[in-house]
C-alpha positions in Angstrom: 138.6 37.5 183.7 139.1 34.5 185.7 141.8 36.3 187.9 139.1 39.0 188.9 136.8 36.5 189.7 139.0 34.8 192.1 140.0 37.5 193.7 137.0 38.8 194.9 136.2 35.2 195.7 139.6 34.9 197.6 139.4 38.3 199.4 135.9 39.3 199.9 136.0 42.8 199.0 133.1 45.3 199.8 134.3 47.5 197.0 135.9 46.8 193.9 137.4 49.8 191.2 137.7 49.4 188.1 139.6 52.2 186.2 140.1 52.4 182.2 142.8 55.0 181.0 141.6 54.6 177.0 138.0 53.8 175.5 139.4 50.5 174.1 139.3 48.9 177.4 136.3 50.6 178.7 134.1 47.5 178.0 136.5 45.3 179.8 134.6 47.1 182.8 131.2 45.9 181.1 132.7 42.2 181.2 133.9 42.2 184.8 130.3 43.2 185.7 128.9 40.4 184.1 131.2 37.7 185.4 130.7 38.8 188.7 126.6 38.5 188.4 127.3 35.3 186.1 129.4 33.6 189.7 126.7 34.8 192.0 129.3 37.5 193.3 127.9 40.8 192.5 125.2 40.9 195.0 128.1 40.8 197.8 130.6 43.4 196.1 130.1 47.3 194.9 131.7 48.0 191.6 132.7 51.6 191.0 134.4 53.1 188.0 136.8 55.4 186.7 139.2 56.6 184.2 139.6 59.2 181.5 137.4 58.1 179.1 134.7 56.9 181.8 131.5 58.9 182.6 128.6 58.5 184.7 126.3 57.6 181.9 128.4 55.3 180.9 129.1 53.7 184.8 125.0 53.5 185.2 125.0 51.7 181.9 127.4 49.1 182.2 125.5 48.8 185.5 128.2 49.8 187.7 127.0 51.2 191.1 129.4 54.3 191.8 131.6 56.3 189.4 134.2 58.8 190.2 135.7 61.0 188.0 139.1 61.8 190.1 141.0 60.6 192.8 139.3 61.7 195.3 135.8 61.6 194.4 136.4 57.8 194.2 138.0 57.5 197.5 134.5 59.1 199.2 132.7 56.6 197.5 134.4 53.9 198.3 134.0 55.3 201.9 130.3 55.1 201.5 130.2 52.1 200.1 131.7 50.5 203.0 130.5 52.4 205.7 133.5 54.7 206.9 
């Protein structure tokens, strides 16, 4: 987790994906969220997610602000989400 942390520290993203390919790593997604609110960084950076097993109710519950469930769907919210 730390390695996320610093990252976003180091880079200053506006957006940051998260994408899970099976449900055992889904609440790995849940953690990031948390470390980022924890370090006073979520306020500054939108986290989206995405993946297989990932849905919408599941992105508004881990408290995610976007959720795409392909490719491209993510890629126009990302584009919202930092205004292009």
């Amino acid at each position: 987790m730390a390695s996320v942390r610093d990252k976003v520290k180091e880079i200053k993203p506006q957006v940051l994906g998260l994408s899970a390919l099976l449900t055992t790593t889904m609440p790995e997604m849940k953690r990031v969220i948390e470390e980022l609110d924890a370090q006073g960084l979520r306020k500054s950076v939108k986290v989206m997610v995405g993946g297989a097993p990932v849905d919408r109710t599941f992105a508004e519950k881990i408290g995610a602000d976007g959720y795409g469930a392909n490719a491209a769907e993510a890629v126009e919210l990302a584009r919202r989400f930092s205004g292009v």
